[in-house]
C-alpha positions in Angstrom: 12.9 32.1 21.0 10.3 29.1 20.7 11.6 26.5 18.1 9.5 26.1 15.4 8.3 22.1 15.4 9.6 20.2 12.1 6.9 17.5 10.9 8.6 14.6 9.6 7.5 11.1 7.8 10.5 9.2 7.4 11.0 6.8 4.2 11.3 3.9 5.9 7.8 4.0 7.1 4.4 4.1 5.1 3.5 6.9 4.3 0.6 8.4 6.8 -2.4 7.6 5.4 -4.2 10.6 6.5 -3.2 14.1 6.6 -1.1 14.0 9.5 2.8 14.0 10.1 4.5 10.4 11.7 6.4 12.5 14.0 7.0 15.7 15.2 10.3 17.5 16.6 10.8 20.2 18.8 14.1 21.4 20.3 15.1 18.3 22.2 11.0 16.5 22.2 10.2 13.9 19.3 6.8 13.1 19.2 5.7 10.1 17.6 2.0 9.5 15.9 0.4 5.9 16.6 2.4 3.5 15.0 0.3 0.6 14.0 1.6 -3.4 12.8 2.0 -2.9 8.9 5.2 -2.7 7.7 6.5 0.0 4.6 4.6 -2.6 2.3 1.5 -2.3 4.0 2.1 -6.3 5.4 -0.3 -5.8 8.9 0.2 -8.7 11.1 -3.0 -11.2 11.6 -2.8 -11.1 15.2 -1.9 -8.6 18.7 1.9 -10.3 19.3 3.2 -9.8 15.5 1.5 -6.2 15.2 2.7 -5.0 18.5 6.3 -7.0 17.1 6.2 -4.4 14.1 4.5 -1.4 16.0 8.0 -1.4 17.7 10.0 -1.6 14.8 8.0 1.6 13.4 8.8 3.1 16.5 12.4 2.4 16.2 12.5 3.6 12.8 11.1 7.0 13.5 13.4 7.5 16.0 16.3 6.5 14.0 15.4 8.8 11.2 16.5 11.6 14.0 19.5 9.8 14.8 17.6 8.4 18.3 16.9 4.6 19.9 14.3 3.0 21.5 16.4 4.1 24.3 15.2 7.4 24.2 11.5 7.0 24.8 10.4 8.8 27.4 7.1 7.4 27.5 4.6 5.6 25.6 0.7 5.1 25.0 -0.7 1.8 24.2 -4.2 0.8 22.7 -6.2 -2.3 22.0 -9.3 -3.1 20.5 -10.5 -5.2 23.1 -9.4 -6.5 26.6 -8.9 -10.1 25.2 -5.7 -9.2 24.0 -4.5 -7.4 27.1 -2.8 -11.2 28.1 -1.8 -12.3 25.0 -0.1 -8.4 24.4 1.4 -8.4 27.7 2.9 -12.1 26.9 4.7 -10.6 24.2 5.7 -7.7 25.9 7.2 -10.1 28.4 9.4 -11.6 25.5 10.0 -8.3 23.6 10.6 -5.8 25.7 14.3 -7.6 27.5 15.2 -7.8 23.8 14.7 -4.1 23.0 15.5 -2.8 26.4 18.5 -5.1 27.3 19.7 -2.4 29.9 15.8 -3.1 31.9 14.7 0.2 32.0 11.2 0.4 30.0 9.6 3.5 29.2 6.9 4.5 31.4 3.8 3.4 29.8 0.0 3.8 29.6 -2.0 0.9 28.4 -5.9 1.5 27.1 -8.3 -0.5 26.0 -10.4 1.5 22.8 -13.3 1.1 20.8 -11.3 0.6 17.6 -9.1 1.7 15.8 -8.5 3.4 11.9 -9.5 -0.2 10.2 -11.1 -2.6 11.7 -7.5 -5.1 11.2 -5.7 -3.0 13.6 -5.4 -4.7 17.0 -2.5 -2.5 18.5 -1.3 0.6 18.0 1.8 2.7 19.9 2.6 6.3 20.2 5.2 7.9 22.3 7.1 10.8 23.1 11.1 10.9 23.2 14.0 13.2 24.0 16.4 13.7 21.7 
């Protein structure tokens, strides 16, 4: 039998603030929305390295509402506003990612550069899918 998905916004996130779920599960498949640099407060970072810094965070707290880790990220989809920031981003990353991935295996990953985003203060935003 097909398992029916479960649509989930956890409480340590903000809540969506458009009809839509923050993450989705499926038997063993989480899928997580596009997580974007504002914190449960609504705090956004004012530039691409502390967004993407707090896009992470969201991620890790979605996956820790289902009892998961970064760790279990099978992949991820990245997207800036404008390929400026791909350097300064990938800087970041360079700094980040060891810290959140001490073992050095990073989720596959597809980075994209986008017309905008939801609000015009969004720089980066994250989504990914994980196994759990």
């Amino acid at each position: 039998m097909t398992p029916v998905p479960e649509y989930l916004n956890p409480a340590t996130l903000k809540p969506p603030p458009a009809t839509y779920s923050h993450l989705s599960r499926a038997g063993y498949l989480v899928f997580l929305a596009g997580q974007a640099g504002s914190d449960a407060e609504g705090r956004l970072g004012v530039d691409v390295a502390s967004q993407a810094r707090q896009v992470f965070e969201n991620l890790r707290l979605a996956l820790e509402s289902q009892g998961l880790g970064l760790r279990h990220l099978l992949r991820i989809t990245i997207y800036l506003v404008d390929s400026a920031l791909v350097l300064p981003f990938e800087a970041e990353m360079a700094d980040l990612m060891p810290r959140l991935f001490p073992d050095g295996r990073y989720p596959p990953s597809t980075l994209l550069v986008v017309h905008a985003l939801a609000r015009p203060a969004l720089l980066v935003e994250i989504d990914g899918v994980a196994l759990g």
